[in-house]
N, C-alpha and C positions, 0 to 999 in steps of 0.2 A: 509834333505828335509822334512821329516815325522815327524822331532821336530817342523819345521816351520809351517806346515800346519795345526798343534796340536795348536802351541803360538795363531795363528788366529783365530782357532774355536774357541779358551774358551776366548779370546776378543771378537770373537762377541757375545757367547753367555750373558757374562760379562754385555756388550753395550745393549744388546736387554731389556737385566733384568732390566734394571736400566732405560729404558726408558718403559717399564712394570709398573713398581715400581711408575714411576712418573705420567704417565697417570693415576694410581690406585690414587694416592693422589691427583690431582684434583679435580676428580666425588667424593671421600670422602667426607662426614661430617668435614670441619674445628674439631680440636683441641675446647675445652673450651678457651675463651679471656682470662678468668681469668687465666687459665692453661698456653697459650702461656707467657701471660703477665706476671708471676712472673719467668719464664725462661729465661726472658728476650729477646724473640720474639718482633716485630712490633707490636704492641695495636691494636687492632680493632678499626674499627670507632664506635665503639660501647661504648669502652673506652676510646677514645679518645672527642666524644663527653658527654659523662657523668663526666670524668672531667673537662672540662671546664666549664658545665655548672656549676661544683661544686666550680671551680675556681671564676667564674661570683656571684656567690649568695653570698660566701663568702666576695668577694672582693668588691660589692655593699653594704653589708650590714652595712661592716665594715665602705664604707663613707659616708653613709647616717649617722649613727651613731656616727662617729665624729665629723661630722658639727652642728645635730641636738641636740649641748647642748650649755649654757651658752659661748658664744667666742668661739664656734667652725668656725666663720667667722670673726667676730671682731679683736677676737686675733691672728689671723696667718696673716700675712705681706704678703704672697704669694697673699690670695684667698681674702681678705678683701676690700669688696664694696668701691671704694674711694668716692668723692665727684665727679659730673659730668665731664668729662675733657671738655666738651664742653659749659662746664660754670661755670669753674674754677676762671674768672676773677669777675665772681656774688662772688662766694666762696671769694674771694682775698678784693675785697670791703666791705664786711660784717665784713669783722676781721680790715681792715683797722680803720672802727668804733664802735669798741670794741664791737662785737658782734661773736668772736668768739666762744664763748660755742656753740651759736646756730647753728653753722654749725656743731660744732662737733657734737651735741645732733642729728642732723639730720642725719649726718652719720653713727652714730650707731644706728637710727630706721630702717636703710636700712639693715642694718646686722642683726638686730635683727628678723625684715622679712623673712631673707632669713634661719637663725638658724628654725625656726618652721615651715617655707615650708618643709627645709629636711627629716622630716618625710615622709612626701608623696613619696620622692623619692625609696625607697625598691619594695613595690608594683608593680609598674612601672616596675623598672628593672627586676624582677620576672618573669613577663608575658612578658618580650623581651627574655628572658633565654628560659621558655616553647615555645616560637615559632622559637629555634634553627634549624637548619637541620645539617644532619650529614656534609654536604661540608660546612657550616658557621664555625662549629666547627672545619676542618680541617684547612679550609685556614685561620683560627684565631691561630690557633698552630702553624703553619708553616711561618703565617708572620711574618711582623714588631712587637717589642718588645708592643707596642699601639695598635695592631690589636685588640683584643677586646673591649679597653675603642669607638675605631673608629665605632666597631659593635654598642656599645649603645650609640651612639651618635646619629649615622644614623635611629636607631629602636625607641629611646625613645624621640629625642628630643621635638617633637609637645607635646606627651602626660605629659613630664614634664615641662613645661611650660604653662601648660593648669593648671596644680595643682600645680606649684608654684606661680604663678600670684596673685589668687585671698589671698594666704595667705599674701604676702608680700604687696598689696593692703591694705589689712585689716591693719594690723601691722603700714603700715605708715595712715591710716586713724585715727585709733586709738590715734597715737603721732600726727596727727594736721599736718605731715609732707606733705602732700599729699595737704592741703589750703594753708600753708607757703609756700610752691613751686612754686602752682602757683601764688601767691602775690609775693615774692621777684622777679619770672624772668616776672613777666608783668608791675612792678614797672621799673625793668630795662629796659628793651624792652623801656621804653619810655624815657628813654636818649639818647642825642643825637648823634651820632657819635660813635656807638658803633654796633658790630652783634647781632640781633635778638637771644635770645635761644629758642629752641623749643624742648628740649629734654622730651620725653613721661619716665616720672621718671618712672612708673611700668613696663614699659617694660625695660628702660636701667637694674634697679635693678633686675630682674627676668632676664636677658640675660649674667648679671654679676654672680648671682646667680651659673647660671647654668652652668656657664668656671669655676668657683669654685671646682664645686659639681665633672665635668672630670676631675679635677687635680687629686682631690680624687681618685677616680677611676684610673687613671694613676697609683699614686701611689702604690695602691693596686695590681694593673697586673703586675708591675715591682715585687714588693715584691714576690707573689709568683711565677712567673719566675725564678727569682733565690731563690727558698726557702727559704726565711728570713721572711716567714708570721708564724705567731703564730703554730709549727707543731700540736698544739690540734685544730687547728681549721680548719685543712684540712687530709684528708686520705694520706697515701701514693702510694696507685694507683696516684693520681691525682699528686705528684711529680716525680714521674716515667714515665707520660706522660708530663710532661713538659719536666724532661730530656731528654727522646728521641727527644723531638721535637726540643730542645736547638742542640741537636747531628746532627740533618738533617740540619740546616741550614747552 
């Protein structure tokens, strides 16, 4: 009986200790992130938001920069401006009479618009990254594989299209693409039996532009999700927080 009554005290004192103990590590000063974090602990939001934004800067950079050279929109089949679809049959009549170059000519002043808008695009993205909060940064981790390209959609759309507009404007002003336009669809407009076009080209070209520029981006947030981005051009904190976050899902 005096064995048993011994087994219980030193469980409870066992019990009390260890809820001593825990209480004590509450009210404590957290652990260093950086400490927990190579232990292989849970990341702070602290780390977890400084990698994404490092993830975001990287992976913006990288598409602004792809687009913003010689056929970085012309030449990729994905992202590449076509001709109007909604005045495709102007497009189809032009070549009927052997006027095809000029539609193609015209289709790549529309890419060529949008290769020299992408510049502007970095900037932009930049100052969506500085106005993160720690919960954008979590629930970007934690969602869908596209949660961040979805964040700068949502943050930068208006402001990139405010700076890509007027270059891609220019660009078709330049190539004469912008008076041909509207001459060949007000020339058409006046035949008979056919739909009106009314397509505002600088904006259809800046709003194609710009589905482009998020493939980019897509691409980029996939890559380093599953680490296949260039490892010199991200830290390994910031693969460490993807892992985990690949792990929670």
């Amino acid at each position: 009986m005096k064995t048993l009554i011994f087994g219980i005290s030193i469980a409870a004192i066992v019990l009390l200790s260890s809820a001593r103990a825990f209480d004590k590590m509450k009210t404590e000063k957290p652990v260093n992130s950086e400490t927990q974090f190579h232990k292989g602990l849970i990341p702070s939001e602290e780390d977890m938001a400084n990698a994404l934004k490092e993830a975001l800067q990287v992976g913006s950079t990288n598409a602004a920069n792809a687009l913003h050279k010689p056929g970085g929109y012309l030449d990729d089949p994905i992202i590449k401006i076509p001709f109007p679809p909604d005045a495709m049959e102007v497009a189809n009549r032009l070549r009927q009479i052997g006027l095809g170059p000029q539609v193609d000519k015209f289709i790549e002043t529309m890419n060529r618009g949008a290769e020299d808008a992408a510049a502007k695009a970095a900037p932009i993205f930049i100052d969506a990254i500085k106005g993160m909060t720690l919960t954008d940064a979590k629930n970007i981790l934690l969602g869908p594989d596209n949660s961040a390209t979805t964040y700068f959609r949502n943050k930068t759309s208006n402001a990139l299209f405010s700076a890509f507009s007027p270059e891609i404007k220019a660009s078709l002003d330049k190539m004469g693409a912008t008076k041909n336009w509207t001459q060949i669809t007000t020339s058409y407009n006046k035949l008979p039996f056919h739909k009106p076009v009314q397509t505002d080209l600088v904006k259809y070209a800046t709003d194609k532009a710009l589905d482009g520029l998020f493939v980019k981006v897509a691409d980029q947030e996939k890559s380093i999700r599953k680490n296949t981005v260039n490892p010199n051009q991200v830290s390994g904190n910031l693969k460490k927080v993807f892992d985990w976050a690949a792990g929670m899902k």
